[in-house]
Phi, psi and omega in degrees: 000141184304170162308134134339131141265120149312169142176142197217134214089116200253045155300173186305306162341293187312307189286327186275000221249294165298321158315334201273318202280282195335296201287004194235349187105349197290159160263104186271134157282061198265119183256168183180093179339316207267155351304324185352284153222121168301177190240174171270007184227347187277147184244340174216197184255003176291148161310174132065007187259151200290142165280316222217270156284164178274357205265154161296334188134176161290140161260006120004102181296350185247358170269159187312281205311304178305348157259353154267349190266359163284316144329299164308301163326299162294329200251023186084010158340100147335305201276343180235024180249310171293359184244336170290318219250010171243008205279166200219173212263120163202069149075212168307031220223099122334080186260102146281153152336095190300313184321289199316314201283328142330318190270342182254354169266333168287311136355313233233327180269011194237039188229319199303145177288335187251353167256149185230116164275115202243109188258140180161152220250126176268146162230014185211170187255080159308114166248020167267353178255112163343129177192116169241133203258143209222004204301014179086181173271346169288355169357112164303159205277340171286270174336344161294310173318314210272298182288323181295335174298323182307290188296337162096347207225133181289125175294129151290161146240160161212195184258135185237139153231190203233156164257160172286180186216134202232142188271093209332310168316326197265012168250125198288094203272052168246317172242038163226163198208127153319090182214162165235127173317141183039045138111325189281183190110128154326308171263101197299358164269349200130081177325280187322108161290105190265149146226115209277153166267134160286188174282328163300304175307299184298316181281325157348292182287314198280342185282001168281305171328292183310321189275005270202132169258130177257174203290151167276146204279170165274158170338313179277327202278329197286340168304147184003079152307139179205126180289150144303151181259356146282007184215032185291112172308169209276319186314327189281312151329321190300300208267015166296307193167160188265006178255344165333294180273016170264344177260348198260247193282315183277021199291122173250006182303148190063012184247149172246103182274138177265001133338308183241343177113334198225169159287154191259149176322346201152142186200153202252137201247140166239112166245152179325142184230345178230174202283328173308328185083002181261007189254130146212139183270150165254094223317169173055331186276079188272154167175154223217046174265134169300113189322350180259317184269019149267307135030252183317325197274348171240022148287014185252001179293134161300127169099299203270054177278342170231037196286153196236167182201135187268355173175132188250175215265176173208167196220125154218219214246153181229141142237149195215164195275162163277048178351292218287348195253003197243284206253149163288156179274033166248008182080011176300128190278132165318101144116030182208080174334327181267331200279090170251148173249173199176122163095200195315310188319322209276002163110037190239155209209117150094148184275336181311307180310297201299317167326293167328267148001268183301353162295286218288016171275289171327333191274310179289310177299340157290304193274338175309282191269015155250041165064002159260174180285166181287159186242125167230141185300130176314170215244001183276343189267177179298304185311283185331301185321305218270335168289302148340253205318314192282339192235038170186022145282144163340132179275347187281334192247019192272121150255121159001153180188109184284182161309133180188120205293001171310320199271004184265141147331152153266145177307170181284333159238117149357100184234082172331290189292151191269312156330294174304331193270349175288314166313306182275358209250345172295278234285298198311299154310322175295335155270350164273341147295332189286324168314308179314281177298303164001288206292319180296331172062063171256138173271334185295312172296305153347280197321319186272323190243268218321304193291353172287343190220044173272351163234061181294000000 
C-alpha cells in the first residue's frame, strides 16, 4: 500500500482530495472538526457542504466555471459526478440539491476502505507527514495560530455573505414569472423564479436596503473590513449607488414579464435549491441585514410580500493564505516538501475552483510519493490559469480569485465576436487538457476519461 496521507478538512477540497489519494492506493486520514465543533455558516456534520448558493456555476461549455467543470470531468471527480446525480433544474446553472449532495458525498467517502474519517478538530501541523490542509475559509483559530507561525506571513482576509431561502409555497406567482434569461435551459417554462420591479418600486427597495441596520461585527472582525468583491452584500451595493443593483444582481437583461409585456426595471431572481422544489435561494443577495428587519426590507420585493423564509442571509469572515508568496502552482507549500494547500484557503473562488484544487493537490502529493513527477496543468487551460494566477500574482496586489475567462493566455488571433472568442477560448482549453493527461499516463484517469476519446 502507497504512503498515509493527513488531510484537514472535510469541505469540497477535502473530500475530493481524499477521493483522489484513496483511489491511488493511499491510506487517508481526513479529519473534520464538525460536530464536534462547528462553524458560524454550517448547518451540519456532512462532508462537502454548501454554505453559501447552491449553484456550481454556469454549465455553459463556453463559460469559465464550464471549461473548468468540464476539466474536472477529465481528470476524474467525484464531486462534480455527485453533483451531476444531485442537480436540481437552473436554466444554464449546475445547480444542487445541497442535502442529496452533501449526503452523497459523505456516503460515498465513508463506505471507501482506505479513507478512515476522524472527527476531532486538528491545531498543529505534522510535517514529517504527507499532509494537505484543506481546512477552508472557516479555519479555527487554533489551526490559524498553527499556520500562520508556519508561513511567517500575516493572513488576508475578507467578508463572505450567504443569501436567504424562501419557501417556495409562500411566493406570490400572481406577480412573480417563471424564465430563464434569453430562454435558455431546458424547461420551457422557466428555472427561475423572477419577480420584477418597477422603477418606483426598485428605488423603494434600494433606500430600505441603504437604510437597513446590519448585524455588529465582533471584535477580531471589526478592523478593516474587506469584501471579496463577488460576494458584497446587497446593503453595501445599495449604499453604492442607487443604480448599482440594477446592474449588479437585479440586472434584468432577458427577461419579460408577462404581466406586462416589457422588461421590468430590475428584477430578483430565486432559484431552486431542493430536489422538491419547496426551496429557493435568493440568487445574488448575500446580506448582513439585522434577521428581523431583512425580513421586513425584502418583503417589499413584488411576490415576496408573505415570503416565509428558512434561513435569512448572514455575513462571516473567510480567510485565506497569501498563496502567491506561499505556494507552488502544484499547490506544494514552499520550503516544506510534505505540506499541500487545497480549496478556499488558498485564494481560489467558487466551488468548481475549491474542487478544482483539491484534485490537483491530491493528484501531486500521489505522485510525489509514488516517486514520479509533478503535474502542473497547462497555463491554456481553466484549472492552469487559476493555479498560475493564486501562485505568481504580485503578493502585495494577491486577491481572491474565481474562475474567469479574464485569467487565460490570450489567443493568438484576435476574434471580434464575443460568441466566437469563447468558443474558441473552450475548444482550446479542452485540447490542451486532453494532451495534456495523454502525456501524465494517470492509469486513473486513462481508465476513467481517456479511453473514451483514444480515438479523438
Amino acid at each position: 500500500m502507497a504512503q498515509a496521507v493527513t488531510i484537514i478538512g472535510g469541505g469540497l477540497a477535502g473530500s475530493e482530495a481524499a477521493w483522489q489519494l484513496a483511489q491511488r492506493g493511499h491510506q487517508v486520514r481526513l479529519y473534520e472538526m464538525r460536530p464536534a465543533k462547528t462553524t458560524g455558516a454550517h448547518v451540519s456534520d456532512r462532508l462537502a457542504e454548501l454554505v453559501c448558493s447552491n449553484s456550481l456555476g454556469s454549465k455553459l461549455p463556453d463559460r469559465a466555471t464550464g471549461i473548468l467543470q468540464n476539466e474536472m470531468r477529465m481528470l476524474g471527480s467525484l464531486l462534480m459526478r455527485c453533483a451531476r446525480d444531485a442537480a436540481v433544474p437552473a436554466g444554464g446553472a449546475l445547480a444542487v440539491d445541497r442535502d442529496r449532495f452533501a449526503e452523497s458525498v459523505t456516503q460515498t467517502l465513508g463506505a471507501h476502505p482506505y479513507i478512515e474519517l476522524r472527527r476531532e478538530e486538528v491545531t498543529a501541523l505534522a510535517l514529517d507527514q504527507p499532509t494537505i490542509v484543506a481546512s477552508g475559509p472557516l479555519t479555527s483559530p487554533a489551526l490559524s495560530d498553527a499556520i500562520s507561525q508556519l508561513t511567517g506571513e500575516d493572513y488576508l482576509y475578507f467578508y463572505d455573505a450567504i443569501s436567504p431561502i424562501v419557501q417556495a409555497a409562500s411566493i406570490d406567482m400572481s406577480r412573480a414569472f417563471q424564465a430563464n434569461r434569453y430562454g435558455r435551459g431546458e424547461d420551457t417554462a422557466g428555472d427561475y423564479i423572477n419577480c420584477p420591479l418597477d422603477k418606483p418600486a426598485y428605488d423603494r427597495f434600494v433606500q430600505a436596503l441603504a437604510s437597513a441596520e446590519t448585524i455588529e461585527l465582533r471584535d477580531f472582525e471589526r478592523e478593516d473590513p474587506n469584501f471579496f468583491e463577488g460576494c458584497v452584500p446587497i446593503e453595501q451595493l445599495a449604499r453604492r449607488g442607487q443604480d448599482t443593483l440594477a446592474f449588479g444582481p437585479m440586472r434584468p437583461v432577458g427577461l419579460t414579464d408577462p404581466h406586462t409585456g416589457r422588461r421590468p426595471h430590475a428584477v430578483v431572481q430565486l432559484r431552486q435549491d431542493d430536489v422538491a422544489g419547496e426551496l429557493y435561494n435568493v440568487v445574488g443577495f448575500q446580506t448582513n441585514i439585522r434577521w428581523k428587519q431583512q425580513r421586513e426590507v425584502l418583503r417589499l420585493i413584488p411576490g415576496l410580500e408573505r415570503a416565509e423564509f428558512v434561513r435569512m442571509g448572514q455575513m462571516h469572515r473567510n480567510t485565506f493564505l497569501n498563496a502567491s508568496a506561499l505556494l507552488h502552482p502544484t499547490m506544494r507549500f514552499r520550503g516544506q516538501d510534505l505540506l499541500y494547500f487545497a480549496g478556499q484557503i488558498t485564494g481560489v473562488e467558487g466551488y468548481v475552483g475549491n474542487i478544482a484544487t483539491g484534485l490537483l493537490a491530491a493528484l501531486n502529493l500521489s505522485r510525489q510519493l509514488c516517486g514520479t513527477g509533478a503535474w502542473i496543468p497547462p497555463a491554456d487551460t481553466m484549472l492552469g490559469a487559476l493555479a498560475n494566477y493564486v501562485t505568481h500574482t504580485e503578493p502585495k496586489r494577491f486577491q481572491p480569485m474565481k474562475a474567469n475567462l479574464g485569467i487565460l493566455p490570450p489567443l493568438p488571433m484576435k476574434i471580434k465576436n464575443k460568441a466566437e472568442r469563447k468558443r474558441a477560448y473552450a475548444e482550446r482549453a479542452a485540447s490542451a487538457m486532453l494532451e495534456s493527461l495523454r502525456e501524465l499516463d494517470d492509469r486513473l484517469i486513462n481508465d476513467q476519461f481517456l479511453a473514451t476519446h483514444a480515438e479523438n
